[in-house]
FIKOLZA-1660 file (N, C-alpha, C; in steps of 0.1 Angstrom, whole numbers, plus 5000, padded with zeros to 4 digits):
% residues 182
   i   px   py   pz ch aa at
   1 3225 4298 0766  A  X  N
   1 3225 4306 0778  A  X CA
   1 3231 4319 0774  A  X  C
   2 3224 4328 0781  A  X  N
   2 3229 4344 0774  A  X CA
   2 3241 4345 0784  A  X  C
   3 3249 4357 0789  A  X  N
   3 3256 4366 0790  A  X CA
   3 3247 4372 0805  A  X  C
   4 3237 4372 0800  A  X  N
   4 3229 4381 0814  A  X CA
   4 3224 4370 0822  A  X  C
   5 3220 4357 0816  A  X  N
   5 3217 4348 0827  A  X CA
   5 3223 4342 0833  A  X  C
   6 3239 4342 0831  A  X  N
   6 3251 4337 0835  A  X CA
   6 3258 4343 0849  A  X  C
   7 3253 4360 0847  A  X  N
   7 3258 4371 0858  A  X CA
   7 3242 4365 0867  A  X  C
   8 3230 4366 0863  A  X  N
   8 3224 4360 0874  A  X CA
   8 3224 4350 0880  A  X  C
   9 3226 4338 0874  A  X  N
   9 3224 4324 0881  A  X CA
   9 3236 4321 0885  A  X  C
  10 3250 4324 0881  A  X  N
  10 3260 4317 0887  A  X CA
  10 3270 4330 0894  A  X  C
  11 3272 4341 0887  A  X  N
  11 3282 4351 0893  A  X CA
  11 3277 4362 0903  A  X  C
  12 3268 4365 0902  A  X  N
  12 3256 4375 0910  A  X CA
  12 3255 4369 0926  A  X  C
  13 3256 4359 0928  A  X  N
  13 3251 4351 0940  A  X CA
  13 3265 4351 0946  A  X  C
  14 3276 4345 0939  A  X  N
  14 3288 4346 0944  A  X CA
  14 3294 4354 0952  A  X  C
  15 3290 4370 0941  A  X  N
  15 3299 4382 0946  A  X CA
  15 3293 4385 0958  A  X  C
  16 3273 4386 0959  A  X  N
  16 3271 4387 0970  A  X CA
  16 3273 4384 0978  A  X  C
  17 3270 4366 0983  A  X  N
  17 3275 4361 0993  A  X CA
  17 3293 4362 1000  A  X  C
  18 3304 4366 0992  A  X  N
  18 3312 4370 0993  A  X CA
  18 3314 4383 1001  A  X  C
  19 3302 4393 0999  A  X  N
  19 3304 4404 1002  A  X CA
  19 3298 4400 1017  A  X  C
  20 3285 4395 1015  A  X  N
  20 3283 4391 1033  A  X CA
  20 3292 4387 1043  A  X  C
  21 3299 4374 1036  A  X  N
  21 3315 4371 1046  A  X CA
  21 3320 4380 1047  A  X  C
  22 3325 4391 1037  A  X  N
  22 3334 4398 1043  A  X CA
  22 3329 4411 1055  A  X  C
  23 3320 4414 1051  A  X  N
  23 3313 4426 1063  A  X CA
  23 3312 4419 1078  A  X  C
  24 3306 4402 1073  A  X  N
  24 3303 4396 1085  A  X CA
  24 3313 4393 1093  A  X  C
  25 3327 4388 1085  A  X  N
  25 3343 4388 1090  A  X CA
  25 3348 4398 1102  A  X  C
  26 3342 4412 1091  A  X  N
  26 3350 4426 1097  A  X CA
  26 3337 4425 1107  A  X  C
  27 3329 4425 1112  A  X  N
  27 3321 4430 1123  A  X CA
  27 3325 4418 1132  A  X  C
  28 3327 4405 1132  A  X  N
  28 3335 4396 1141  A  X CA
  28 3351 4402 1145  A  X  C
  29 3357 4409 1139  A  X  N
  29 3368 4415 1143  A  X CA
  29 3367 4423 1151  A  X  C
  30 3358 4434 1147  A  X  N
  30 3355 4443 1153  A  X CA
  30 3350 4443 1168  A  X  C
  31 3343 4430 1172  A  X  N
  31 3339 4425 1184  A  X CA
  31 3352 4421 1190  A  X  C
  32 3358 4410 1185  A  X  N
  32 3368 4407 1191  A  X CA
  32 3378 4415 1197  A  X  C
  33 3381 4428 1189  A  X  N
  33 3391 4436 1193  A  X CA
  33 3379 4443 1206  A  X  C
  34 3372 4446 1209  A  X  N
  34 3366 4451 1217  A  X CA
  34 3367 4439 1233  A  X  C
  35 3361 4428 1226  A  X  N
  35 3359 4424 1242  A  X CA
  35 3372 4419 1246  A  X  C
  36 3383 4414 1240  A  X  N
  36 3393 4406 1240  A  X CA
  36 3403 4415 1254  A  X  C
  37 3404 4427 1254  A  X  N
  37 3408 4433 1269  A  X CA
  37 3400 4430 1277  A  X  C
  38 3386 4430 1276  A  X  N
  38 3375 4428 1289  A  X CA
  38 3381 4415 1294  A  X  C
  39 3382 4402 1284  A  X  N
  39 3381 4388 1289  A  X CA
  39 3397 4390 1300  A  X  C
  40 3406 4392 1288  A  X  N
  40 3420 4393 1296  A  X CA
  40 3421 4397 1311  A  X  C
  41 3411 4408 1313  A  X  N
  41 3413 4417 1328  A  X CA
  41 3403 4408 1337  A  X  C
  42 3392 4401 1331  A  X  N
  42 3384 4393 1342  A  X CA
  42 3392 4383 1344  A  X  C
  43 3402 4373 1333  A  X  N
  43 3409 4364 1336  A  X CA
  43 3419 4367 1344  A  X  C
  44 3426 4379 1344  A  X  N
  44 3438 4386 1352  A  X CA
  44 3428 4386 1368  A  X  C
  45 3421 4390 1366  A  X  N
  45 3417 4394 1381  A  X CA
  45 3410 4382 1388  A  X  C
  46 3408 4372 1381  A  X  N
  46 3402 4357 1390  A  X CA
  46 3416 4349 1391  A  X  C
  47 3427 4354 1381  A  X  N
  47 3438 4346 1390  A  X CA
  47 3440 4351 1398  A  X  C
  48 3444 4363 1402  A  X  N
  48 3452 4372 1414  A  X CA
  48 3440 4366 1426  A  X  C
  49 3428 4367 1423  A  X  N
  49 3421 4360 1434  A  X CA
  49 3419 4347 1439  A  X  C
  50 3425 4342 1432  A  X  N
  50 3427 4326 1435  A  X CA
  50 3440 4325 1438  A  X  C
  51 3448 4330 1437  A  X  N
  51 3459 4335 1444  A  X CA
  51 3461 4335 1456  A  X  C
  52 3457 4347 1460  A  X  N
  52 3451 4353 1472  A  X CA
  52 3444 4337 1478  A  X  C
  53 3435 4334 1472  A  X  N
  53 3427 4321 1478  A  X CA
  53 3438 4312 1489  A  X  C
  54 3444 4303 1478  A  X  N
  54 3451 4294 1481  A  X CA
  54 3464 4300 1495  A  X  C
  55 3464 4309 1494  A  X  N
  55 3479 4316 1505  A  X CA
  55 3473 4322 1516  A  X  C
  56 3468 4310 1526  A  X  N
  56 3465 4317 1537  A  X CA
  56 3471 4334 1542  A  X  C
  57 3481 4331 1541  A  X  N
  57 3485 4341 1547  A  X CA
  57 3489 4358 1540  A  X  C
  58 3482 4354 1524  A  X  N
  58 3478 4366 1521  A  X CA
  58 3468 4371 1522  A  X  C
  59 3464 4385 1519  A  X  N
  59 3451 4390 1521  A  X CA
  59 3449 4401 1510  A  X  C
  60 3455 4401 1502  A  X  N
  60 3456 4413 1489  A  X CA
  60 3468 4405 1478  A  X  C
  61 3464 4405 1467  A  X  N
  61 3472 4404 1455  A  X CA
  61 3484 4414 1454  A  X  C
  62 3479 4425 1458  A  X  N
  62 3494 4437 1459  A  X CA
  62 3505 4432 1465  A  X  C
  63 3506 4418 1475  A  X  N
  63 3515 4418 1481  A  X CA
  63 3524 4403 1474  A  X  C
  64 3521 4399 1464  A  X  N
  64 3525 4391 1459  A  X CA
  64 3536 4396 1447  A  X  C
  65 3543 4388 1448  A  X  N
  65 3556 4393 1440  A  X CA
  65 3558 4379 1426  A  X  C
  66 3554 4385 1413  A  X  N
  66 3555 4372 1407  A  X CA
  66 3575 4368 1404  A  X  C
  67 3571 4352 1398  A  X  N
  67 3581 4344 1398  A  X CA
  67 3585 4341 1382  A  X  C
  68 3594 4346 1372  A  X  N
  68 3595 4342 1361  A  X CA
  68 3607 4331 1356  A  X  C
  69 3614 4327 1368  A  X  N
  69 3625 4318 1366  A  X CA
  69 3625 4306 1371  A  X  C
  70 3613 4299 1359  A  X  N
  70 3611 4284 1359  A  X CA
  70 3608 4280 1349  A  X  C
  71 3609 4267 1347  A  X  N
  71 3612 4256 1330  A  X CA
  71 3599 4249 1330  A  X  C
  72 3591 4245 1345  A  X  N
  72 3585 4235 1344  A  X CA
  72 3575 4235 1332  A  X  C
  73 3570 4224 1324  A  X  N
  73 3558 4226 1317  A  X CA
  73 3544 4224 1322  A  X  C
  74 3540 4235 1315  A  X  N
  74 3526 4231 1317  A  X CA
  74 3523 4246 1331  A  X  C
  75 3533 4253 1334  A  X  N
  75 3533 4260 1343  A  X CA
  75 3528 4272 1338  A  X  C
  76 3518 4281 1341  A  X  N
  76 3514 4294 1333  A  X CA
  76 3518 4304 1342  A  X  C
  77 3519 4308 1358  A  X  N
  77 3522 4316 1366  A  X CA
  77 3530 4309 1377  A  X  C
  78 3533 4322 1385  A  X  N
  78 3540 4317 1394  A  X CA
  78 3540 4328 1404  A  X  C
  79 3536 4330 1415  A  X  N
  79 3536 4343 1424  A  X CA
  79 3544 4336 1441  A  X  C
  80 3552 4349 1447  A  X  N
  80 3555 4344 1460  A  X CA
  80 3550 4356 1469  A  X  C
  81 3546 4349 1482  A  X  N
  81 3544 4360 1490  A  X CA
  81 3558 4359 1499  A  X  C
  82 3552 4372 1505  A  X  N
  82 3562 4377 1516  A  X CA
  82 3571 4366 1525  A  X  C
  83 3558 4359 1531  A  X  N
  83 3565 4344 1543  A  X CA
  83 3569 4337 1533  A  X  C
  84 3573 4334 1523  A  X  N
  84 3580 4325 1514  A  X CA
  84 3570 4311 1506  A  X  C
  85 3560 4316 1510  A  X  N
  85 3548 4308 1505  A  X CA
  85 3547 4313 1486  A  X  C
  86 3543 4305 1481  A  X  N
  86 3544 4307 1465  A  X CA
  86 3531 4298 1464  A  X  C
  87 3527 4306 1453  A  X  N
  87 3509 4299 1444  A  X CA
  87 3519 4299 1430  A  X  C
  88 3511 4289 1424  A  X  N
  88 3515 4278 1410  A  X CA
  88 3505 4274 1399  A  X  C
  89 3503 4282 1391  A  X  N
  89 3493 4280 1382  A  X CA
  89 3495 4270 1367  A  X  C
  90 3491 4261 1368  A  X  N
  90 3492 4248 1358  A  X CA
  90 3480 4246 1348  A  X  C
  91 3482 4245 1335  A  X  N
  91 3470 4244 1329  A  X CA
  91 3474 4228 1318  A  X  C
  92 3462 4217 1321  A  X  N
  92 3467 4209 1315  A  X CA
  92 3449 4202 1304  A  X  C
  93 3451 4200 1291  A  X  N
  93 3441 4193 1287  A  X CA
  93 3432 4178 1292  A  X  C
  94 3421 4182 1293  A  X  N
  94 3411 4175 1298  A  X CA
  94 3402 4169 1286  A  X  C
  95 3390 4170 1290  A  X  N
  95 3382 4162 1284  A  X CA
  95 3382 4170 1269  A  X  C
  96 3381 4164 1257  A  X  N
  96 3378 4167 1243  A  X CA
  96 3387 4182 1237  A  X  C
  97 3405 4181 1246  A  X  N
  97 3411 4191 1244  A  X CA
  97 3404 4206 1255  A  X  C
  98 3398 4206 1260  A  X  N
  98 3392 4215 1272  A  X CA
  98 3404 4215 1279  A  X  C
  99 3411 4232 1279  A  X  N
  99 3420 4233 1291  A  X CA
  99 3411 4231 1306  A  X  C
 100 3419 4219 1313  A  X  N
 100 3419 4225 1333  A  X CA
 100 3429 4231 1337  A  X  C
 101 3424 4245 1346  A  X  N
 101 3433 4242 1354  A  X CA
 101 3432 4248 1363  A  X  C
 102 3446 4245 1375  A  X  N
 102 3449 4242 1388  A  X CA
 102 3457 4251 1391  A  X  C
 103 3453 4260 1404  A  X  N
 103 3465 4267 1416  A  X CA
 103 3466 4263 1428  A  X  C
 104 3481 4260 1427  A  X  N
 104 3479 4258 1439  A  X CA
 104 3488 4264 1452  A  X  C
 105 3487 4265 1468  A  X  N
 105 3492 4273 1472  A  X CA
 105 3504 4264 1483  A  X  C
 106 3515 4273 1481  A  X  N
 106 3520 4258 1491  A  X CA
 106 3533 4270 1502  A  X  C
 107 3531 4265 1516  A  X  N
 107 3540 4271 1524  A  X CA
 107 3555 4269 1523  A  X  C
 108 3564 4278 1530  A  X  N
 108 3577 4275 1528  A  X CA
 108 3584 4261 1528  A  X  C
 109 3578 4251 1533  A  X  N
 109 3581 4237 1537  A  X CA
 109 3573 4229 1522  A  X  C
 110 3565 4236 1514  A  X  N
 110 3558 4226 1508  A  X CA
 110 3551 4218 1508  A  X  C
 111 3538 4227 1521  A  X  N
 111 3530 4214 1521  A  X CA
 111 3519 4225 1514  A  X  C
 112 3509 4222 1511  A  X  N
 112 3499 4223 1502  A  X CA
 112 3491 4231 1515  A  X  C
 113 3489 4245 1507  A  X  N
 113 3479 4252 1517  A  X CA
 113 3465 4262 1509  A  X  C
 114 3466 4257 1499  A  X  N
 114 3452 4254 1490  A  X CA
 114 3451 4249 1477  A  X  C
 115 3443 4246 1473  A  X  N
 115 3442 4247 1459  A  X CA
 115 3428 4249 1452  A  X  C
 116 3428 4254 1439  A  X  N
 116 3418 4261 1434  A  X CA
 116 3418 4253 1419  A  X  C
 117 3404 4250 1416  A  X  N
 117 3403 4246 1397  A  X CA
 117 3393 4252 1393  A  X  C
 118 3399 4254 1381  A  X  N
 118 3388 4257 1371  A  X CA
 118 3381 4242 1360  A  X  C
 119 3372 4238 1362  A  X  N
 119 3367 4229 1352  A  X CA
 119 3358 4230 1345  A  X  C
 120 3353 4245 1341  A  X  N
 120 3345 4247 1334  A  X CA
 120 3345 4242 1319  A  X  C
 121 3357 4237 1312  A  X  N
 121 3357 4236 1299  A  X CA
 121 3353 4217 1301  A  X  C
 122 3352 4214 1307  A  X  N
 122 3349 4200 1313  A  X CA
 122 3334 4198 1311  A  X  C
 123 3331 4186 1307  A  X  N
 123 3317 4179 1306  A  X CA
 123 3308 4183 1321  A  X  C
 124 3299 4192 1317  A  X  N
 124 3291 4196 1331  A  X CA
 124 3285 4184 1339  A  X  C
 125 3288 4186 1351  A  X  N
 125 3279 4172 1360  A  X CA
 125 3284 4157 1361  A  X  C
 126 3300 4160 1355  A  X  N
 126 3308 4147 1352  A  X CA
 126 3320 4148 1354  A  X  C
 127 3327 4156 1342  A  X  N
 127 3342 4159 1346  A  X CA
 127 3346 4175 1352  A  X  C
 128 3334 4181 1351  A  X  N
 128 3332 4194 1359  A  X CA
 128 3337 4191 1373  A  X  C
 129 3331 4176 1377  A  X  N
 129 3330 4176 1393  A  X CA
 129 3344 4177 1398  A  X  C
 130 3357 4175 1391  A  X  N
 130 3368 4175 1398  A  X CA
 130 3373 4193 1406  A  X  C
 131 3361 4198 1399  A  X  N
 131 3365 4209 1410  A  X CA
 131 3360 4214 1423  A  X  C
 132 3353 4204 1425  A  X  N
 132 3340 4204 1437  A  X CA
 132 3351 4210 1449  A  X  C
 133 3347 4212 1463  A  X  N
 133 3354 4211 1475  A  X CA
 133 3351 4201 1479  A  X  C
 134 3345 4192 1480  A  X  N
 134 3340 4180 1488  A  X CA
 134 3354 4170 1481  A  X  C
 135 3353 4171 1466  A  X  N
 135 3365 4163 1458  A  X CA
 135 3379 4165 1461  A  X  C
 136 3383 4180 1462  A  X  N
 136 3395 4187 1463  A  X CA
 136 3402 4186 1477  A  X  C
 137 3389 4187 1486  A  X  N
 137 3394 4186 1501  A  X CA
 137 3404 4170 1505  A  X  C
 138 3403 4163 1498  A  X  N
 138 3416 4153 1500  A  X CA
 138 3425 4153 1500  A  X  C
 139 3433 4167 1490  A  X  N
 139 3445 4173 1492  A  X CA
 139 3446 4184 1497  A  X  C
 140 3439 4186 1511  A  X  N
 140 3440 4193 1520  A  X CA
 140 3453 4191 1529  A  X  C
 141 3463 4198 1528  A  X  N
 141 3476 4196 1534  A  X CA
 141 3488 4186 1529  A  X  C
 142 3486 4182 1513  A  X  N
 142 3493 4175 1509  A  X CA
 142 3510 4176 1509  A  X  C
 143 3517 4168 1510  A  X  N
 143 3532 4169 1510  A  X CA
 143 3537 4177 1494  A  X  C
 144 3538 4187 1491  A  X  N
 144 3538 4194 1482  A  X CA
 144 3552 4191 1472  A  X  C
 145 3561 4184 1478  A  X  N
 145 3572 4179 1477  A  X CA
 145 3574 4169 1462  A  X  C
 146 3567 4160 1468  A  X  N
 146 3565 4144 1463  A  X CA
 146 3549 4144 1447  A  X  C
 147 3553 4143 1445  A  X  N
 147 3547 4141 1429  A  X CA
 147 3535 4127 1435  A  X  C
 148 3522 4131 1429  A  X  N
 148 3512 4119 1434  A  X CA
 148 3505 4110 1427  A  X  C
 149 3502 4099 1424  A  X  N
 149 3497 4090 1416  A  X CA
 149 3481 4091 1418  A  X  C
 150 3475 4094 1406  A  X  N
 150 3461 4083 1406  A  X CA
 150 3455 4073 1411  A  X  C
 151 3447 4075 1421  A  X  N
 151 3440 4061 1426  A  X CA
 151 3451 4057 1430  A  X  C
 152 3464 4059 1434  A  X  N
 152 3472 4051 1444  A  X CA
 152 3468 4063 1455  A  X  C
 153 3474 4075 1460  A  X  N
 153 3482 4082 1468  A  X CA
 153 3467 4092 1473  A  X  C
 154 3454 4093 1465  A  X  N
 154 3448 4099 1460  A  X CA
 154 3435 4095 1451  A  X  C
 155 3424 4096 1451  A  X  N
 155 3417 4090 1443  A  X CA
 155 3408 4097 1431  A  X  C
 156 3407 4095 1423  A  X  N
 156 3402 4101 1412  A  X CA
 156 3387 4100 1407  A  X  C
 157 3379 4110 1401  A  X  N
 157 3367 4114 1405  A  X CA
 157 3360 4104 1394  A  X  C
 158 3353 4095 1401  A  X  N
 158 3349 4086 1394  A  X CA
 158 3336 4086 1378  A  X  C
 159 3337 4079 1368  A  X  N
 159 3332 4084 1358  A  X CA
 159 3339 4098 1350  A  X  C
 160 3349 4103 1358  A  X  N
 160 3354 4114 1352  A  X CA
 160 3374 4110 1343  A  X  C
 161 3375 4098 1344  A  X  N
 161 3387 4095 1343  A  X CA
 161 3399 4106 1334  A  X  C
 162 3393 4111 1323  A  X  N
 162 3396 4120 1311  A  X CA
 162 3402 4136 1322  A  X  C
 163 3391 4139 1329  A  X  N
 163 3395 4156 1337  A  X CA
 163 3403 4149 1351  A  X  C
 164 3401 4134 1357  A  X  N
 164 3410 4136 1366  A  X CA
 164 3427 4133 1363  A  X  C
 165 3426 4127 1352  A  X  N
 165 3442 4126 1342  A  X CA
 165 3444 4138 1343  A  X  C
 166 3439 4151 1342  A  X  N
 166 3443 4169 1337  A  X CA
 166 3445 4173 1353  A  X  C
 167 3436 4166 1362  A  X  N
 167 3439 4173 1375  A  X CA
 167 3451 4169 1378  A  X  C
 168 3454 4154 1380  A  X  N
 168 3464 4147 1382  A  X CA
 168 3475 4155 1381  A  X  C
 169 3479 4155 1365  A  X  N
 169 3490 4161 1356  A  X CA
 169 3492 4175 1364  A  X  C
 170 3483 4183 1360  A  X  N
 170 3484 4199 1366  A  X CA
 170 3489 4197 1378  A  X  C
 171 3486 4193 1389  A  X  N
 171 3484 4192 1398  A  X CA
 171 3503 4190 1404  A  X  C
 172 3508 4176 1393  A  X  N
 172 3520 4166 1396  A  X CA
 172 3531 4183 1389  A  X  C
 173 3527 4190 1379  A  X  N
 173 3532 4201 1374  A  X CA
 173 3537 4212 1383  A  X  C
 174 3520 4216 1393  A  X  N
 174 3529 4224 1400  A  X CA
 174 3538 4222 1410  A  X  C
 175 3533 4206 1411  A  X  N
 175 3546 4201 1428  A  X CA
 175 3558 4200 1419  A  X  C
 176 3564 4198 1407  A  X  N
 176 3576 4203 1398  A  X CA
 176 3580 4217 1401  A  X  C
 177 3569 4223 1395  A  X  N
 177 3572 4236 1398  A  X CA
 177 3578 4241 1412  A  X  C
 178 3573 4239 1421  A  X  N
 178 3575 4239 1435  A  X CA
 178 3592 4238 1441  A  X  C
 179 3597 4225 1433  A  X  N
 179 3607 4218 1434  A  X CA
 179 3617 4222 1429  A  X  C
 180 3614 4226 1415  A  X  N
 180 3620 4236 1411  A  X CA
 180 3631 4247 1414  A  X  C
 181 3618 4255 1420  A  X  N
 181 3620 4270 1427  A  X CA
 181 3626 4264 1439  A  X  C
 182 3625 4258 1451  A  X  N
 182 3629 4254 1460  A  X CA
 182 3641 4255 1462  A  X  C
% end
């Protein structure tokens, strides 16, 4: 074997394909740094609106005052409005590592005056469904107080066992959270 067929058949192919990873690397960066504020500001602005969702008694995100002095886990936000009402954002693993998660809005007493999920990282048409309204509407007005059981207190979205463990959890998180701050 010469010298020259050595740079073709084994070294030549190397450096190339090396050189493709690396342009193809830097042009994945280069995307990333671009959309990576887009995602942040659409994720900033659907919380502030689910925010808003859950707190009857807001009507604008400007009027919410966030909350940074709390331990609970699993807690990502924390906002109060004016009447003493506070929304609670919890994010807990679901199906195959898929964050859920959960805000929820609760009046100065602690009863539950909405709540909102995201289950999109969820098995579509299965563990997705734990964000339905038809599903959610059973903790319509819950005691925001008291931490809730599975299929005791509350029932869990059947065939979905995996995302309603994540609802559960999030869910038992922000009434921590809640208790917490209280």
């Amino acid at each position: 074997m010469s010298k020259s067929s050595n740079w073709e058949s084994t070294i030549k192919p190397i450096v190339v394909l090396s050189v493709i990873s690396l342009i193809a690397s830097l042009l994945l960066a280069l995307v990333n740094g671009m959309t990576a504020p887009v995602i942040a500001e659409n994720t900033k602005r659907t919380t502030l609106a689910a925010y808003v969702g859950v707190l009857p008694s807001v009507s604008d995100a400007s009027e919410l005052e966030e909350v940074t002095d709390y331990t609970t886990a699993g807690i990502t936000g924390v906002v109060k409005a004016p009447d003493g009402s506070t929304a609670i954002k919890a994010e807990e693993k679901g199906f195959d590592g898929g964050i859920l998660t959960v805000i929820m809005g609760f009046d100065a007493n602690g009863a539950e005056t909405g709540i909102w999920v995201d289950a999109s990282t969820q098995t579509k048409g299965i563990g997705s469904n734990v964000s339905s309204d038809d599903f959610l509407a059973q903790f319509d007005g819950m005691d925001g107080t008291q931490n809730i059981v599975m299929n005791q207190d509350y029932d869990a979205y059947s065939g979905a066992t995996i995302s309603s463990t994540a609802l559960f959890a999030a869910i038992n998180d922000c009434v921590n959270c809640y208790n917490e701050l209280a």
